[in-house]
C-alpha positions in Angstrom: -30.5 1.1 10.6 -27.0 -0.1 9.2 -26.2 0.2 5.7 -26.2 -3.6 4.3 -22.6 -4.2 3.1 -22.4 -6.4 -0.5 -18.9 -7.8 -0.4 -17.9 -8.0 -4.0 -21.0 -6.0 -5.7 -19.7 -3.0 -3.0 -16.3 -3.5 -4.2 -17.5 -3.6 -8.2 -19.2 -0.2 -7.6 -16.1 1.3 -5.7 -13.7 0.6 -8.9 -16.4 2.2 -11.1 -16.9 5.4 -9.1 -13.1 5.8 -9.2 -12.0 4.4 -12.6 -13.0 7.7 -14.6 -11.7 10.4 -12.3 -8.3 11.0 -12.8 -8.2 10.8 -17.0 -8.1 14.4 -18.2 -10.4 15.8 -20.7 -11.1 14.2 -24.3 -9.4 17.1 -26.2 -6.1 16.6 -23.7 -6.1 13.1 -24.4 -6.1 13.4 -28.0 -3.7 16.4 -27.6 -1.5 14.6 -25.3 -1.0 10.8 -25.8 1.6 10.1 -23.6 -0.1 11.9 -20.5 -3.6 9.4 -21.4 -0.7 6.7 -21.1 0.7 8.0 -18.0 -3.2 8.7 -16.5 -4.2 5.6 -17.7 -1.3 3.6 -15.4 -2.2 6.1 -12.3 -5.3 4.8 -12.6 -4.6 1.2 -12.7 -2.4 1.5 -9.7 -4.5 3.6 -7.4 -7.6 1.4 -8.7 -5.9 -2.2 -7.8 -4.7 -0.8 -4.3 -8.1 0.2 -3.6 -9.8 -2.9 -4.6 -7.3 -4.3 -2.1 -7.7 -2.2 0.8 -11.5 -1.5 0.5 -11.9 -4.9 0.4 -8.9 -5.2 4.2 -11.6 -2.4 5.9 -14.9 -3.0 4.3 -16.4 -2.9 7.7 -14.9 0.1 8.9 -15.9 1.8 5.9 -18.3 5.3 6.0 -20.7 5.9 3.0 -19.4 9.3 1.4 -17.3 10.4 -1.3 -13.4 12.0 0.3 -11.9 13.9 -2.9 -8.2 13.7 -2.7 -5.8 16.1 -4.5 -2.0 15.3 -4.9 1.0 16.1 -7.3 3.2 12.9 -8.5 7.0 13.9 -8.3 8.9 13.2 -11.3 10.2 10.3 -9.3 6.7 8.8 -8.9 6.3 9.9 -5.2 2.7 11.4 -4.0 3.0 15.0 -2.6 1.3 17.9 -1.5 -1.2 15.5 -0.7 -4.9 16.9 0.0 -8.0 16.1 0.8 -10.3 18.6 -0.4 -13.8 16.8 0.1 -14.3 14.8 3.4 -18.3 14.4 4.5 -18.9 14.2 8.4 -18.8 10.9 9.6 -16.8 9.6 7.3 -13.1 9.9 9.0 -12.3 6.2 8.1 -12.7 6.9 4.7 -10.6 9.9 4.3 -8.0 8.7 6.5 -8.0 5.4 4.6 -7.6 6.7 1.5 -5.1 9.3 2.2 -2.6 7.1 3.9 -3.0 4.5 0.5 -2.2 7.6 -1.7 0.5 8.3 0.2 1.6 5.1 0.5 1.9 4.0 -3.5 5.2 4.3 -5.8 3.9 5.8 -8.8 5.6 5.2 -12.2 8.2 7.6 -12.9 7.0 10.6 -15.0 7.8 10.1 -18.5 10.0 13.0 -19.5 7.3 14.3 -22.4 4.3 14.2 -20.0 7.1 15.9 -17.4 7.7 18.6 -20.3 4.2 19.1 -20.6 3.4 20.1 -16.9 6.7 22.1 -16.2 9.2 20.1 -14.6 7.1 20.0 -11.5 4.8 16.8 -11.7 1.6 15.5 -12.5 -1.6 17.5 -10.6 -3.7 14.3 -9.9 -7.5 14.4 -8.2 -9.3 11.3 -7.2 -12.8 10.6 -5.9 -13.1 7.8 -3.9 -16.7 6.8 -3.0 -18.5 4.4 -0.2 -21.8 3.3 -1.2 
């Protein structure tokens, strides 16, 4: 039996499953304000494209949960993009998401969050999930 698809309530659910994954823990945040700042915009960005394109391929869309792991360049670029949890049958998914991440112009990285990580970017995880 197919898995009923609800259009906007589907697309509601999607945001939430993704909207907390990326912020780091409470003691960072309150450690590091400008990297909660810099999260925070990630996760506006990545969450507005995916409203957008989960909304283009709703149809083609598996169930599942595809964990993605990628560093953003100082320059805002995605690289060293992974993705680290893919469950069978769910190709569209992974595929989908990974070409979006790789696909988005990230802010710049602000030169105290850049500080913070070493000069060598931001280590970003996302979950996207299918319901």
């Amino acid at each position: 039996m197919p898995v009923p698809r609800f259009g906007s309530l589907l697309l509601a659910l999607l945001v939430a499953a993704i909207a907390g994954c990326l912020a780091p823990s409470v003691s960072a945040q309150k450690s590091d304000p400008a990297r909660a700042a810099y999260d925070a915009q990630v996760r506006t960005l990545i969450s507005k494209r995916w409203d957008e394109t989960s909304a283009r391929y709703e149809n083609v869309l598996e169930p599942g949960n595809v964990r993605i792991l990628f560093t953003i360049a100082p320059d805002g670029s995605a690289r060293d993009l992974r993705v680290t949890a893919n469950p069978p049958g769910a190709s569209n998914l992974a595929r989908l998401t990974r070409e979006m991440v790789q696909g988005l112009k990230f802010p710049a990285v602000p030169p105290a969050v850049l500080k913070s990580t070493g000069g060598k970017g931001v280590p970003t995880e996302f979950t996207f999930t299918v319901l």
